[in-house]
N, C-alpha and C positions, 0 to 999 in steps of 0.2 A: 671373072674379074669384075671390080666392080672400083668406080669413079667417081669424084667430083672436079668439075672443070670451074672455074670463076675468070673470066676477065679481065684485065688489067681495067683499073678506074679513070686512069689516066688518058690511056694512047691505044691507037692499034697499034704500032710501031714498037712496044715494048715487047721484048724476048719472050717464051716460054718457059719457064720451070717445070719440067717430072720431076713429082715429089714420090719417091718408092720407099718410105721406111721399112728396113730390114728386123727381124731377130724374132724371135716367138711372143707374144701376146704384146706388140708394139705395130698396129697396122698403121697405118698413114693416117687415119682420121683422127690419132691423139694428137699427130702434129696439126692439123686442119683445126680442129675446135680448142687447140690450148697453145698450141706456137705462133704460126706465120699464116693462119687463116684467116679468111673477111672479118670471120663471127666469132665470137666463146663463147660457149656454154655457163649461163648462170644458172647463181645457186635453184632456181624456181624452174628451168630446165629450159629457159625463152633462149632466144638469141639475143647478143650483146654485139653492136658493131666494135670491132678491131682496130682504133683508130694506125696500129702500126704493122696492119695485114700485109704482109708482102702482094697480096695486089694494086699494092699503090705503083709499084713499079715493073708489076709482071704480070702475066696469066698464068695462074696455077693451075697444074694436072696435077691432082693427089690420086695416085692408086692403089689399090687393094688387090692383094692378090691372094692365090688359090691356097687354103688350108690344107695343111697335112701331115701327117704323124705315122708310127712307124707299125702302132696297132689299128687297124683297119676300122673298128669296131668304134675306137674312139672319134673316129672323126663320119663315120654314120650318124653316131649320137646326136653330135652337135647340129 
C-alpha cells in the first residue's frame, strides 16, 4: 500500500478525507495531481500550487492500493 497524507491549511479541527479511487488503471494519485490535491502537475513536470485543493478544508489520505490481475505473470512484469 502506498500513501499520501497532506494537512489541512487551515485547522487541526478540520475532518479527514480517505481518498480510495476505485476501477483499473485509475489509482488515487490521478485524483491527488489533477482533482482535489494541494499540487498539479505542470506541463514541465514541477509542481503547481492548487489554489482550490481540498486541503483548504480537510486532510487528505490519498491511497493506493495493491495491484492485481487474473494472469500471474502480468503483474510480476510490472
Amino acid at each position: 500500500m502506498f500513501y499520501f497524507f497532506f494537512e489541512s491549511r487551515n485547522s487541526k479541527d478540520d475532518p479527514v478525507v480517505i481518498w480510495l479511487t476505485g476501477g483499473p488503471g485509475c489509482g488515487s494519485e490521478l485524483a491527488l495531481f489533477y482533482e482535489n490535491g494541494p499540487f498539479h502537475i505542470g506541463n514541465n513536470l514541477s509542481l503547481i500550487w492548487n489554489d482550490y485543493g481540498w486541503d483548504q478544508v480537510t486532510s487528505n489520505f490519498h491511497v493506493s492500493f495493491f495491484l492485481y490481475g487474473d494472469n500471474v505473470s502480468l503483474v510480476v512484469q510490472s
